[in-house]
N, CA, C and O atoms as CSV, one atom per row, in Angstrom:
chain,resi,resn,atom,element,x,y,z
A,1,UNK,N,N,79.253,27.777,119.429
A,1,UNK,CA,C,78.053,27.570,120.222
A,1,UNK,C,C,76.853,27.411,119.276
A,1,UNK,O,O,76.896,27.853,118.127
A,2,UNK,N,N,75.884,26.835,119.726
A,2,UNK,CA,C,74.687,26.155,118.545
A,2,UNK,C,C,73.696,26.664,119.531
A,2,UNK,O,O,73.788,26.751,120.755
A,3,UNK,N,N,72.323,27.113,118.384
A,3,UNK,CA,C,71.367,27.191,119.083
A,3,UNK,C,C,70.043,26.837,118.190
A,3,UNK,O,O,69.868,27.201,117.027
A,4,UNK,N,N,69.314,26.196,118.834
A,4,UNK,CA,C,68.084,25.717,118.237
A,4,UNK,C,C,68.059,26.024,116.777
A,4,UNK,O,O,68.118,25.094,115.972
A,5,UNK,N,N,67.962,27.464,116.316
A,5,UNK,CA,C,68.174,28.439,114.920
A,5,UNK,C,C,68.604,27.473,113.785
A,5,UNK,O,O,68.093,26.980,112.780
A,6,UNK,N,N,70.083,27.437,114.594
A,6,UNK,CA,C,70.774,26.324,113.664
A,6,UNK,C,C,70.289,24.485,113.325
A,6,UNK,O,O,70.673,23.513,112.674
A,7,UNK,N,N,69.460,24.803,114.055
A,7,UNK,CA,C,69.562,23.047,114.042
A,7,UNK,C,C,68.954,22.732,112.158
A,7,UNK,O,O,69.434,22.146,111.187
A,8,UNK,N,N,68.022,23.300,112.362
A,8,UNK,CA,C,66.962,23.281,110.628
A,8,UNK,C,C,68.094,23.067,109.598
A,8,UNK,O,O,68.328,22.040,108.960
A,9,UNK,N,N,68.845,24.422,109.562
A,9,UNK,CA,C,70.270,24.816,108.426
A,9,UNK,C,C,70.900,23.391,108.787
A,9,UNK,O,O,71.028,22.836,107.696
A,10,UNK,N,N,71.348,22.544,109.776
A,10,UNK,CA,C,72.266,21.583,109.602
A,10,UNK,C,C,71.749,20.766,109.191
A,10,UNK,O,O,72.291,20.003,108.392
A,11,UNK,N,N,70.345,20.617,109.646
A,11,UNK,CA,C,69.414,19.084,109.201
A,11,UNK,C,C,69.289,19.127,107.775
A,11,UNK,O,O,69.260,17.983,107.321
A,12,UNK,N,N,69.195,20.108,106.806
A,12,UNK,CA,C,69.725,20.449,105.424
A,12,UNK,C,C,70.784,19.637,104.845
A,12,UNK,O,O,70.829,18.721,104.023
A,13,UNK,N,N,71.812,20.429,105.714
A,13,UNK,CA,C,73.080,20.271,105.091
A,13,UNK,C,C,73.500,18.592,105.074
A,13,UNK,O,O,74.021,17.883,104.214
A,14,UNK,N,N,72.996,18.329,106.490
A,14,UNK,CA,C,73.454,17.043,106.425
A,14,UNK,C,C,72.323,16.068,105.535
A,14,UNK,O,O,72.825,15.179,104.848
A,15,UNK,N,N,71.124,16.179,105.529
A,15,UNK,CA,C,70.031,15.037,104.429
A,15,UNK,C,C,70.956,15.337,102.853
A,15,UNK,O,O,71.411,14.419,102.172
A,16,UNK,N,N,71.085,16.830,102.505
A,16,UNK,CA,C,71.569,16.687,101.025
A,16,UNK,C,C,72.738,16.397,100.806
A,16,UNK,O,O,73.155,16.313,99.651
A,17,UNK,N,N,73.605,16.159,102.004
A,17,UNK,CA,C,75.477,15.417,101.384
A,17,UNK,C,C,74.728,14.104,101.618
A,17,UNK,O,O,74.570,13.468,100.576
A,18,UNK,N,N,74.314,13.637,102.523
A,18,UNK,CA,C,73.986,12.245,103.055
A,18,UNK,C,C,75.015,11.887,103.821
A,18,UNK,O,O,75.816,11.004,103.516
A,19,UNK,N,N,75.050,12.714,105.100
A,19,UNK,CA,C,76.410,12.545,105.968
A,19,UNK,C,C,74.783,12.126,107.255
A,19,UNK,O,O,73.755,12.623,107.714
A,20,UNK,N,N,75.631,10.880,107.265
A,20,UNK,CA,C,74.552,10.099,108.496
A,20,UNK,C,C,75.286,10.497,109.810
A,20,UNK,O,O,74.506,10.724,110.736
A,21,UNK,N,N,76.619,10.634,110.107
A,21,UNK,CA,C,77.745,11.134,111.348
A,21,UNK,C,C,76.464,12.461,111.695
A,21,UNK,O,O,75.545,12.366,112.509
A,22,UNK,N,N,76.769,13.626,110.811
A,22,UNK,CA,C,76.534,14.829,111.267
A,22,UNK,C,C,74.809,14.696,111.575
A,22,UNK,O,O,74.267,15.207,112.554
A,23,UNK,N,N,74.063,13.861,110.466
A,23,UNK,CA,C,72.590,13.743,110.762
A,23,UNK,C,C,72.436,12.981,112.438
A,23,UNK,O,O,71.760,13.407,113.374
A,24,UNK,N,N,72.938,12.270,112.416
A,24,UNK,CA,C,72.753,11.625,113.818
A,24,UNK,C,C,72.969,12.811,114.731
A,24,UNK,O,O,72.050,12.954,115.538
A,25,UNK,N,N,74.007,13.757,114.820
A,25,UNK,CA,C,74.623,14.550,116.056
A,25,UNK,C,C,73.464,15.300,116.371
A,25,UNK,O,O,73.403,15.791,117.498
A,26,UNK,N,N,72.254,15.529,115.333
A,26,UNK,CA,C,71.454,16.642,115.653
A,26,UNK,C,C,70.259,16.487,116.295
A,26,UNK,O,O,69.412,17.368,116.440
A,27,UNK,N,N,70.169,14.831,116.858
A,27,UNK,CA,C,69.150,14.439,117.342
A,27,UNK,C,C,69.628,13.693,118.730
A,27,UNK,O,O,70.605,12.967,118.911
A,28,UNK,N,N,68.744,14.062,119.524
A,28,UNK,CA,C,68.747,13.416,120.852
A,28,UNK,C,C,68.890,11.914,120.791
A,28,UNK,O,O,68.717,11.328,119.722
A,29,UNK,N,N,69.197,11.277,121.888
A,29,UNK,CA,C,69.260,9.476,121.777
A,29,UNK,C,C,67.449,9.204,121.803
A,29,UNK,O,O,67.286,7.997,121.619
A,30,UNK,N,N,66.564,9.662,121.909
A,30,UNK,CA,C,65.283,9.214,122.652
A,30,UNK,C,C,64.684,10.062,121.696
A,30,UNK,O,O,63.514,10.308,121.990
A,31,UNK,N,N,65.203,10.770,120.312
A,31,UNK,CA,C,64.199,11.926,119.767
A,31,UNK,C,C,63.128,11.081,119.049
A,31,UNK,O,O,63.472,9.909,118.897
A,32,UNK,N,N,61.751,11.447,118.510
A,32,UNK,CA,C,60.756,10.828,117.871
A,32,UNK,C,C,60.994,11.983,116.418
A,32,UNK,O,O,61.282,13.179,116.370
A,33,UNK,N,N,60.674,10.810,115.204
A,33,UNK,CA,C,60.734,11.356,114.113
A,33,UNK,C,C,59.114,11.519,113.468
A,33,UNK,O,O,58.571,10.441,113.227
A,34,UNK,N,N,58.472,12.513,113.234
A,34,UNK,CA,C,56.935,11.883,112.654
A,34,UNK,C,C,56.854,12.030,111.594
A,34,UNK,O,O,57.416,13.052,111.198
A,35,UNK,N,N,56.158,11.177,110.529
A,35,UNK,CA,C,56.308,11.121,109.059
A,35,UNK,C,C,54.471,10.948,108.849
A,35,UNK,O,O,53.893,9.870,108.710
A,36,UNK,N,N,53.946,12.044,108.870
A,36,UNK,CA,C,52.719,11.940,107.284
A,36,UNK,C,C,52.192,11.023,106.701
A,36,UNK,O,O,53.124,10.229,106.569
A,37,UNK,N,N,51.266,10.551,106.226
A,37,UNK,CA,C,50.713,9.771,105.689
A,37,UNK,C,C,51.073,10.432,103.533
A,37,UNK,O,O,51.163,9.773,102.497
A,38,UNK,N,N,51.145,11.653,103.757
A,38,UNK,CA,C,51.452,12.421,102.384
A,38,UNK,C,C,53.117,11.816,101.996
A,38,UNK,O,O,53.568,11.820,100.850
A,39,UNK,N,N,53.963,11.257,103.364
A,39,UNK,CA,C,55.273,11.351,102.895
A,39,UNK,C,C,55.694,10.128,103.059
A,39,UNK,O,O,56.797,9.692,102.727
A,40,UNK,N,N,54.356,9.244,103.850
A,40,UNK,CA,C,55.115,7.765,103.916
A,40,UNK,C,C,53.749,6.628,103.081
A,40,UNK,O,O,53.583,5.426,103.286
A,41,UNK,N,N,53.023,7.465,102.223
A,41,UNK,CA,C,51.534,6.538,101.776
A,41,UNK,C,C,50.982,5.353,102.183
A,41,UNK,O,O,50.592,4.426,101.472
A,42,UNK,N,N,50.975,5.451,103.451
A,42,UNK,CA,C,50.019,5.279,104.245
A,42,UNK,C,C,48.939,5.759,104.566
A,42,UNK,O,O,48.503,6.627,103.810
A,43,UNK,N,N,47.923,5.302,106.059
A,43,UNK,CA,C,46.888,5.981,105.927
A,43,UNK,C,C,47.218,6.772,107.680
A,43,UNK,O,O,46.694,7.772,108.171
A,44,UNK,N,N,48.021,6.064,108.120
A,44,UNK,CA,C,48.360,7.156,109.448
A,44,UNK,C,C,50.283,7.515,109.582
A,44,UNK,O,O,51.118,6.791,109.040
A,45,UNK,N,N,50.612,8.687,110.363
A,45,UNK,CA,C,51.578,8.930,111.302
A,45,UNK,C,C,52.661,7.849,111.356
A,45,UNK,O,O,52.301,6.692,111.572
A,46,UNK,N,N,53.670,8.067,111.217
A,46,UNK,CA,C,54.617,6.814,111.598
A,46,UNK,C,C,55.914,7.808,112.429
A,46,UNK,O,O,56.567,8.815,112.157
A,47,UNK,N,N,55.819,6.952,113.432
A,47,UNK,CA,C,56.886,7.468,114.162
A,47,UNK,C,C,57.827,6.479,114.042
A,47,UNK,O,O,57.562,5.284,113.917
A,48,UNK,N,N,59.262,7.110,114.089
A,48,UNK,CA,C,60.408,6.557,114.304
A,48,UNK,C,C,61.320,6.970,115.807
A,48,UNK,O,O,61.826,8.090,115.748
A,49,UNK,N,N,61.523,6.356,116.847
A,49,UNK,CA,C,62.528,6.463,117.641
A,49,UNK,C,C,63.976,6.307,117.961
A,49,UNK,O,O,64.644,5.279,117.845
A,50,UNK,N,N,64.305,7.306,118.318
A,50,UNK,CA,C,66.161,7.051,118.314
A,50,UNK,C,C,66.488,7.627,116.989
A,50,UNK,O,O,66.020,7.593,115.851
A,51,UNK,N,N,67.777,8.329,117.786
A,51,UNK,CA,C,68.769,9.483,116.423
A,51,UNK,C,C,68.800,7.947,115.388
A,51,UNK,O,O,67.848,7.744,114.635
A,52,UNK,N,N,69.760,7.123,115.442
A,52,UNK,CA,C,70.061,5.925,114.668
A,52,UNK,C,C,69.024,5.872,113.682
A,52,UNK,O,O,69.101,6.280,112.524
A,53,UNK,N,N,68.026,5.320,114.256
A,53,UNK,CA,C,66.645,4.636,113.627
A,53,UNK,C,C,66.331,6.037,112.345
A,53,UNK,O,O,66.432,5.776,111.146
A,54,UNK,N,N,66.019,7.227,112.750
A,54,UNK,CA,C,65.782,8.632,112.201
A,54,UNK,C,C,66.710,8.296,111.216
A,54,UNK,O,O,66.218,7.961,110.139
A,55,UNK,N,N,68.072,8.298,111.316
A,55,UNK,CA,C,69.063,8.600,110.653
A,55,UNK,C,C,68.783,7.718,109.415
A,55,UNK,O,O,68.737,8.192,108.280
A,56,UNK,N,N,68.638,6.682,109.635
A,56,UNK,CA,C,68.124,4.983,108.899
A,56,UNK,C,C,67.601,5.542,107.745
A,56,UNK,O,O,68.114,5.678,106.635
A,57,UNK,N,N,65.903,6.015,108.397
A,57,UNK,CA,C,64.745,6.352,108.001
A,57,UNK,C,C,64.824,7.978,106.626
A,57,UNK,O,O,64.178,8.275,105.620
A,58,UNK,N,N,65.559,8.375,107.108
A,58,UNK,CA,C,65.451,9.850,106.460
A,58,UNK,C,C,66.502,9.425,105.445
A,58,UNK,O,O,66.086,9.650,104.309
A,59,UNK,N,N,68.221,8.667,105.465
A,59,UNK,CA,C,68.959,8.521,103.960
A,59,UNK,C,C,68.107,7.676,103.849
A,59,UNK,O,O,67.217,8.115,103.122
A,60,UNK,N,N,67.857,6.461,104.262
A,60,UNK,CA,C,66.795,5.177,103.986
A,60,UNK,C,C,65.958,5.419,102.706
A,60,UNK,O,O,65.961,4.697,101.709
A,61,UNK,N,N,65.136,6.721,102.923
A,61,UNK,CA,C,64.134,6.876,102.319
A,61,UNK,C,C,64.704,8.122,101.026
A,61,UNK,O,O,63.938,8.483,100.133
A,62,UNK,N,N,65.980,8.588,101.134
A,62,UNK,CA,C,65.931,9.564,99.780
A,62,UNK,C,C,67.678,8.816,99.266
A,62,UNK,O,O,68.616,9.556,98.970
A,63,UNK,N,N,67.763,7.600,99.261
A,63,UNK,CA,C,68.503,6.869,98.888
A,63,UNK,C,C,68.542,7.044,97.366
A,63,UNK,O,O,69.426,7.547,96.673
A,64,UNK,N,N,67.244,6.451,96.980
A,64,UNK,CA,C,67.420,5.649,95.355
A,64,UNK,C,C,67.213,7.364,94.308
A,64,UNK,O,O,66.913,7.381,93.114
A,65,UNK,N,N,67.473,8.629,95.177
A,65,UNK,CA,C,66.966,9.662,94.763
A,65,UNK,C,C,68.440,10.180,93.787
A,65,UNK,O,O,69.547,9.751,94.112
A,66,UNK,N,N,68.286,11.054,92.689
A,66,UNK,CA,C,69.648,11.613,92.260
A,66,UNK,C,C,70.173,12.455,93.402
A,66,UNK,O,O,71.329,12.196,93.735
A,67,UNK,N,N,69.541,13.424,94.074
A,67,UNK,CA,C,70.163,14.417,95.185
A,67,UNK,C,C,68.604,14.754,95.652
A,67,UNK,O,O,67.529,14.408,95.164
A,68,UNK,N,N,68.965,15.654,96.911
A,68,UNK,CA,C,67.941,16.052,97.841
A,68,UNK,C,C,68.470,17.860,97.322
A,68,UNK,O,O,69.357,18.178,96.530
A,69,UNK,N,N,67.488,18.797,98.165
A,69,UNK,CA,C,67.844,20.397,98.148
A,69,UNK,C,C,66.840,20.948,99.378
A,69,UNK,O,O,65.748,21.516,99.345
A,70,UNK,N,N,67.226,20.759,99.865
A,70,UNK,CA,C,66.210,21.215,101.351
A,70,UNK,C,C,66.175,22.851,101.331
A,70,UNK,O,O,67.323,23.210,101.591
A,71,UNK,N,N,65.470,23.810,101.163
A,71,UNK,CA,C,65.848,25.078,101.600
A,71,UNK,C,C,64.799,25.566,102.104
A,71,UNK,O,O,63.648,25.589,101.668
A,72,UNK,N,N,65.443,26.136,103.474
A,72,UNK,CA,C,64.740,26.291,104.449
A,72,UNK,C,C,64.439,27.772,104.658
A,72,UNK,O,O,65.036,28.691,104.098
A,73,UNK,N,N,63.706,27.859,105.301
A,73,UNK,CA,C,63.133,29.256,105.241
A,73,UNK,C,C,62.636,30.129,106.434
A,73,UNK,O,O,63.465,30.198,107.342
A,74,UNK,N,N,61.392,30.860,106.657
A,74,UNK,CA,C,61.594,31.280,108.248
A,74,UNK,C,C,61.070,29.923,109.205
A,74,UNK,O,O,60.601,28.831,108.884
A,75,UNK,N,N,61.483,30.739,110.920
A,75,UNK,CA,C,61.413,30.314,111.346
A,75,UNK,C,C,61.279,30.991,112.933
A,75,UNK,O,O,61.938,31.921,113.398
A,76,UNK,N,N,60.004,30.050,113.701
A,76,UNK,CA,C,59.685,30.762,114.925
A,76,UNK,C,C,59.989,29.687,115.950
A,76,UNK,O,O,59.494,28.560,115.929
A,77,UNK,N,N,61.057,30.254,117.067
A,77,UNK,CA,C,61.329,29.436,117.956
A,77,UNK,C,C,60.561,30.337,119.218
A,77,UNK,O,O,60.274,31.526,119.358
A,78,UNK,N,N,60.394,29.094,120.049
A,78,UNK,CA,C,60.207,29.812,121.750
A,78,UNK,C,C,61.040,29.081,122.678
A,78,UNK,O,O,61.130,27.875,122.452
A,79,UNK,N,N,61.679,29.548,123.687
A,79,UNK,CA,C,63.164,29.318,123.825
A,79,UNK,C,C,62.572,29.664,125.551
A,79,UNK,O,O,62.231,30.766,125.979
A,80,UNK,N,N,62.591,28.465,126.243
A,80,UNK,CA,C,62.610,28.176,127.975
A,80,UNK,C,C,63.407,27.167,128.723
A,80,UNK,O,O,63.193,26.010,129.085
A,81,UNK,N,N,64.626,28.190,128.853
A,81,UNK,CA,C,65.074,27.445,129.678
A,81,UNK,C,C,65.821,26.397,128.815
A,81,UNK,O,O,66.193,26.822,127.721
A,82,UNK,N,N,66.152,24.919,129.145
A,82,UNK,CA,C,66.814,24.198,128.279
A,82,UNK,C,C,66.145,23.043,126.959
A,82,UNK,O,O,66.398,22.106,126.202
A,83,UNK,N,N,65.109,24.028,127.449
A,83,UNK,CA,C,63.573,23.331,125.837
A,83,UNK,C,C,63.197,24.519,124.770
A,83,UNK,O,O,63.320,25.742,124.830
A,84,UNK,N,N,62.765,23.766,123.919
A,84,UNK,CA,C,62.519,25.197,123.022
A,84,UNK,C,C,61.660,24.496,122.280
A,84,UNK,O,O,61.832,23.282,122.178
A,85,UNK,N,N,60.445,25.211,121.548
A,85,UNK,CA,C,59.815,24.312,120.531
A,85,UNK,C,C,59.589,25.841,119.005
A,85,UNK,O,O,59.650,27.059,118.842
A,86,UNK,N,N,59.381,24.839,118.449
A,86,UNK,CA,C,58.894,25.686,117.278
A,86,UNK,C,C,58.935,25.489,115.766
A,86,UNK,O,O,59.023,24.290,115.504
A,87,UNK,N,N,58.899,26.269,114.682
A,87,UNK,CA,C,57.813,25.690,113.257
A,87,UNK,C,C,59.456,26.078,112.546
A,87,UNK,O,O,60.328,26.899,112.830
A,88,UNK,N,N,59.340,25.253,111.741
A,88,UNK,CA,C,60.355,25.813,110.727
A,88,UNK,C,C,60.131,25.254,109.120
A,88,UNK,O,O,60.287,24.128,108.647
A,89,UNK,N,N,59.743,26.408,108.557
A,89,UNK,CA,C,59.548,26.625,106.799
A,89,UNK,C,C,60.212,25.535,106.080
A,89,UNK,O,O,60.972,24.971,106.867
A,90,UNK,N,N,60.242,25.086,105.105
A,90,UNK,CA,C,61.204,24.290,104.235
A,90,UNK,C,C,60.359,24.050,102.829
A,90,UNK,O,O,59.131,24.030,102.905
A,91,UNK,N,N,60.904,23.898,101.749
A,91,UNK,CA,C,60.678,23.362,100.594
A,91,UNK,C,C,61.796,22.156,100.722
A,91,UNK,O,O,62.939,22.240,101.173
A,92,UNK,N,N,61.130,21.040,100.201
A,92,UNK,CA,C,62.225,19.864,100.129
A,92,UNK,C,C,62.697,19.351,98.678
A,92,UNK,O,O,61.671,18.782,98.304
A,93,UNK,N,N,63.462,19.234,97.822
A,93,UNK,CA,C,63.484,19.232,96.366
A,93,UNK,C,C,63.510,17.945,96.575
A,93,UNK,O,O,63.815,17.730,97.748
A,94,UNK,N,N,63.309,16.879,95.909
A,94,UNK,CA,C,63.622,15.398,95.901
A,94,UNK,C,C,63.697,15.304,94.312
A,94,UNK,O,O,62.723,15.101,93.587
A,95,UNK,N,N,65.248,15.518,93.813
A,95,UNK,CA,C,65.555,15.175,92.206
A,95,UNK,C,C,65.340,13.966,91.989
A,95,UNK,O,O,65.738,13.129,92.799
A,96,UNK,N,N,64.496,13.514,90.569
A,96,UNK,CA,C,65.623,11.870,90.591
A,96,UNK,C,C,65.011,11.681,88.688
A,96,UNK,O,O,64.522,12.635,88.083
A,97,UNK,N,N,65.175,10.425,88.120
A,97,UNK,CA,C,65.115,10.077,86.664
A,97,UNK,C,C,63.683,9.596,86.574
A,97,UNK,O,O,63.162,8.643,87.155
A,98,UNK,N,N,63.121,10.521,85.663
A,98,UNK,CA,C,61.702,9.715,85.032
A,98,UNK,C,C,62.173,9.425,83.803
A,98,UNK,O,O,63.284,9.620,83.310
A,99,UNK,N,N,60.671,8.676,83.136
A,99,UNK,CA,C,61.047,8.257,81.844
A,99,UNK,C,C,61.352,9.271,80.759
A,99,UNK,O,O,61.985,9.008,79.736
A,100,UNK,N,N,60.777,10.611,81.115
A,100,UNK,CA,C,61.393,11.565,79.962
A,100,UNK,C,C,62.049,12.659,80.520
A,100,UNK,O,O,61.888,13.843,80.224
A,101,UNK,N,N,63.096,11.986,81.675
A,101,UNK,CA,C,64.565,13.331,82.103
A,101,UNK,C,C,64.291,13.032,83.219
A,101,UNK,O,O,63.712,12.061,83.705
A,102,UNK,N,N,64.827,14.099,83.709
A,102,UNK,CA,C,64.956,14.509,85.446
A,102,UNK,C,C,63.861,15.660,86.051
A,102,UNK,O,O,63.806,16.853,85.754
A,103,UNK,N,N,63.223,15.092,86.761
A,103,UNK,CA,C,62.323,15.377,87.625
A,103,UNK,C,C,62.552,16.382,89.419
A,103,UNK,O,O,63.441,16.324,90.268
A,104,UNK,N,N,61.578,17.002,89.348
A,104,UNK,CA,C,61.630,17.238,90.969
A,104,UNK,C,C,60.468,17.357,91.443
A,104,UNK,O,O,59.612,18.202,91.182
A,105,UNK,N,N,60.429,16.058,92.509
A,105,UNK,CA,C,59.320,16.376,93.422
A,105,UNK,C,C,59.567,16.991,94.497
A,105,UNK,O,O,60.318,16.309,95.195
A,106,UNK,N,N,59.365,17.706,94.845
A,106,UNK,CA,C,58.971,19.227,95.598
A,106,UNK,C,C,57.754,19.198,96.697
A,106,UNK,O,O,56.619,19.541,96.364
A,107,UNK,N,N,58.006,18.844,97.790
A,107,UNK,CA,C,57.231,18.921,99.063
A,107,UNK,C,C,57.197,20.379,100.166
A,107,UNK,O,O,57.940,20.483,101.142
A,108,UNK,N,N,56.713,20.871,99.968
A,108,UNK,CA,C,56.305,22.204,101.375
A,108,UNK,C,C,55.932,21.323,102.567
A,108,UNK,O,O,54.968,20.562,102.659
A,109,UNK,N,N,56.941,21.593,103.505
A,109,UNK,CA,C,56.895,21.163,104.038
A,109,UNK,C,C,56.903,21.710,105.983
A,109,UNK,O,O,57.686,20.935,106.532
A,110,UNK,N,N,56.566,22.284,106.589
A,110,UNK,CA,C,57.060,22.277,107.783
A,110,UNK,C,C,57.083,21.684,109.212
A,110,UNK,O,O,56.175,21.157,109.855
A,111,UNK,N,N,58.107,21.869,109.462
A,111,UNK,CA,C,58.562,21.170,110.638
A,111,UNK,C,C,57.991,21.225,112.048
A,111,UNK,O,O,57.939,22.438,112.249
A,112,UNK,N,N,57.573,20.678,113.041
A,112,UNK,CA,C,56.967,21.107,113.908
A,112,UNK,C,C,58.034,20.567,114.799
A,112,UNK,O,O,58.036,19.343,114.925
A,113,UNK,N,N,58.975,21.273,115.466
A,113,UNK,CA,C,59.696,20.644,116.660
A,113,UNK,C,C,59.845,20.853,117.865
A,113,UNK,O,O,59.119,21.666,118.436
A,114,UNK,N,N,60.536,20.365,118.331
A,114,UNK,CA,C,61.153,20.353,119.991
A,114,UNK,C,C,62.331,20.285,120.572
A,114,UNK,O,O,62.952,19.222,120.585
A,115,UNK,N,N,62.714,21.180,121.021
A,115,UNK,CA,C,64.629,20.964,120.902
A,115,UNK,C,C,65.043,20.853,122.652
A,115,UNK,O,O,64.418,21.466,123.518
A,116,UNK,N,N,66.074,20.053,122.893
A,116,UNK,CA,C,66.457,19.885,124.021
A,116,UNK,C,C,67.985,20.478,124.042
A,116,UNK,O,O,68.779,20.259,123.127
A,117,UNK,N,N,68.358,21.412,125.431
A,117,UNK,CA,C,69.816,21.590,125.548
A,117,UNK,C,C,69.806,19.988,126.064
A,117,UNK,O,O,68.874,19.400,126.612
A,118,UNK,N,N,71.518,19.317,125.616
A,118,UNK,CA,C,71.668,17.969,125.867
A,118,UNK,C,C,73.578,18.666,126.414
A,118,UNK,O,O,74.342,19.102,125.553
A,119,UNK,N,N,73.837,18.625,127.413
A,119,UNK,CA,C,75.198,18.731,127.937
A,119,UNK,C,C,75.273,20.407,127.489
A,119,UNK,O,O,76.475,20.661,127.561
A,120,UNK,N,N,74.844,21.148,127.236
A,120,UNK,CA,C,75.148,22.483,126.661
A,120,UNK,C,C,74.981,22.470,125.198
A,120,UNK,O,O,75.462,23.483,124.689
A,121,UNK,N,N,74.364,21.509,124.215
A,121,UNK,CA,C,74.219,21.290,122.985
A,121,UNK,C,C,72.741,21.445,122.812
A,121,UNK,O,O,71.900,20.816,123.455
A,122,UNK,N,N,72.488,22.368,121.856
A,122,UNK,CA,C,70.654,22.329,121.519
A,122,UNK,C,C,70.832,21.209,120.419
A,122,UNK,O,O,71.635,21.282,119.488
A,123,UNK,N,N,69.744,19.890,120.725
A,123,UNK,CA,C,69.911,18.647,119.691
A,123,UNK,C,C,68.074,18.787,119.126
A,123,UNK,O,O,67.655,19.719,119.813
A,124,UNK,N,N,67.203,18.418,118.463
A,124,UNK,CA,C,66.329,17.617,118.101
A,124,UNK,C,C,65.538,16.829,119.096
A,124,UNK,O,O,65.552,15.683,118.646
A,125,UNK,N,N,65.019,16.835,119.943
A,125,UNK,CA,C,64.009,16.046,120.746
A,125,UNK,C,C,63.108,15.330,119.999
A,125,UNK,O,O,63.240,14.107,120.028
A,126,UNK,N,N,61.896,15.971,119.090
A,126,UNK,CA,C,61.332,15.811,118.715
A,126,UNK,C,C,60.909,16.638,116.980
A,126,UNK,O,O,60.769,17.857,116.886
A,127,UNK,N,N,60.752,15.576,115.641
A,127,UNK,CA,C,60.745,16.838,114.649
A,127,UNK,C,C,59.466,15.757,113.804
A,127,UNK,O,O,59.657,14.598,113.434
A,128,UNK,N,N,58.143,16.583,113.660
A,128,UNK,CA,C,56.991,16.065,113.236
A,128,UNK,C,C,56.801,17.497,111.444
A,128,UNK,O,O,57.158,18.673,111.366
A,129,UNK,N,N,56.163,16.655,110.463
A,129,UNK,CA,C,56.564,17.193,109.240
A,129,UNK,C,C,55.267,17.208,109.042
A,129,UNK,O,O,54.531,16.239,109.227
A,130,UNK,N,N,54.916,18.319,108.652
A,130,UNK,CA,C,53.594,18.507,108.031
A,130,UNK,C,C,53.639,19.233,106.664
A,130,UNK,O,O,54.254,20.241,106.316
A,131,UNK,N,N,52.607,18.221,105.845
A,131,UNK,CA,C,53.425,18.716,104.335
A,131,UNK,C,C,52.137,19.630,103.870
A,131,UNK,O,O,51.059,19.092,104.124
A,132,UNK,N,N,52.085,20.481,103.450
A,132,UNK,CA,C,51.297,21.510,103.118
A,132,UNK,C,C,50.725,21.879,101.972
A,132,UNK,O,O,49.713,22.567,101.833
A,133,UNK,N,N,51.784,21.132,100.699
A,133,UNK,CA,C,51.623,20.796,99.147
A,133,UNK,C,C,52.275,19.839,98.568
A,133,UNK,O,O,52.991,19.506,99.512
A,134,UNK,N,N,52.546,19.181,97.754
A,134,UNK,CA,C,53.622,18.375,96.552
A,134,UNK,C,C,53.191,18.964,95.605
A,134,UNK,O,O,52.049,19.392,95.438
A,135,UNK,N,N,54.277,19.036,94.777
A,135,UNK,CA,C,54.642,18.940,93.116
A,135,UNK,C,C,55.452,18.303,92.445
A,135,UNK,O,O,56.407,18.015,93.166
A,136,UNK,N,N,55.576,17.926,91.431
A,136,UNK,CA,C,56.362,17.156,90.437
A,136,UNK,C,C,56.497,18.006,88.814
A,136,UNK,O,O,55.643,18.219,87.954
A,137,UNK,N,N,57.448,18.226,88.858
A,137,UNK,CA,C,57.608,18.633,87.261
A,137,UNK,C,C,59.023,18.600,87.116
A,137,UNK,O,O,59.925,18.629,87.952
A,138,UNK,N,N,59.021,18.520,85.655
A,138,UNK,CA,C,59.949,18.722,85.299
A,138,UNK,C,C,60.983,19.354,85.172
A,138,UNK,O,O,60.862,20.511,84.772
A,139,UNK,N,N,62.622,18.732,85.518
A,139,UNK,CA,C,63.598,20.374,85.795
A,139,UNK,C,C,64.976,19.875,84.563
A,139,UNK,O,O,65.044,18.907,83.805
A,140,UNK,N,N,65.577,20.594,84.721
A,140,UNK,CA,C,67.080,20.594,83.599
A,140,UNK,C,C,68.328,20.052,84.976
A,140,UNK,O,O,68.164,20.328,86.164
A,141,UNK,N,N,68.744,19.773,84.781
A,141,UNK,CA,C,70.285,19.008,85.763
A,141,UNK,C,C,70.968,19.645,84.962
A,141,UNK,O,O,70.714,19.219,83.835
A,142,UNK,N,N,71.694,20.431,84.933
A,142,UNK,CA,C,73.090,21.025,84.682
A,142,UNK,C,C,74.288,19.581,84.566
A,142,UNK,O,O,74.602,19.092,85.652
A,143,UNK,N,N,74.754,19.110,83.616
A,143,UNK,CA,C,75.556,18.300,83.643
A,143,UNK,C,C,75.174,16.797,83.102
A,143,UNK,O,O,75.979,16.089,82.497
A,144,UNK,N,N,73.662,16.370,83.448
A,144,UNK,CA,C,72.998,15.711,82.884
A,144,UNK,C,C,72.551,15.543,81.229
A,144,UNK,O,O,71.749,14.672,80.891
């Protein structure tokens, strides 16, 4: 059984394998994705509609990256009935190659969402990102 709680921990798991199957399952057919002007450099909000489109949008965009590390942190739900909304913590690691090594840019980030029971399944309705800091520095890759 799944409940809202879980949804954050899977949306993790699934951006850093890059399993688009499991990323899709966690979003409604009709969910809205909102992306920042900090995360898409622009000067406004960009929404994306539909699990698919999301799904696109989120490997889409940490594609050309070495790996992702999402770790997530607290989190306050309010829970009515078959809706629920609420904030959930995250640091987002985004590894990848600069000109002198391997890098991580590092976004604080939290989530502002909306979760729908869908057949007895809590999915993603709605998940809007508000980024709170970036950083970039330099890290060691084990293996690299």
């Amino acid at each position: 059984m799944n409940t809202p709680s879980d949804l954050a921990g899977r949306y993790a798991v699934a951006v850093d394998d890059r399993n688009s199957a499991a990323l899709a399952s966690l979003f409604t057919a009709d969910a809205e994705f909102v992306q920042p002007p900090a995360v898409t450099r622009g000067t406004e909000n960009v929404i994306t509609v539909g699990a698919e489109a999301i799904v696109a949008v989120v490997l889409g965009g940490t594609a050309h990256l070495h790996s992702t590390h999402h770790a997530v942190h607290q989190q306050v739900l309010d829970v009515d009935g078959d809706n629920a909304a609420g904030w959930v913590y995250c640091l987002a690691h985004h590894l990848y190659r600069g000109r002198d090594g391997m890098r991580d840019n590092a976004i604080a980030i939290r989530y502002r969402d909306d979760y729908r029971r869908v057949d007895g399944v809590w999915k993603i309705s709605r998940r809007e990102l508000v980024v709170d800091y970036i950083e970039d520095h330099a890290v060691t890759v084990p293996g690299l």
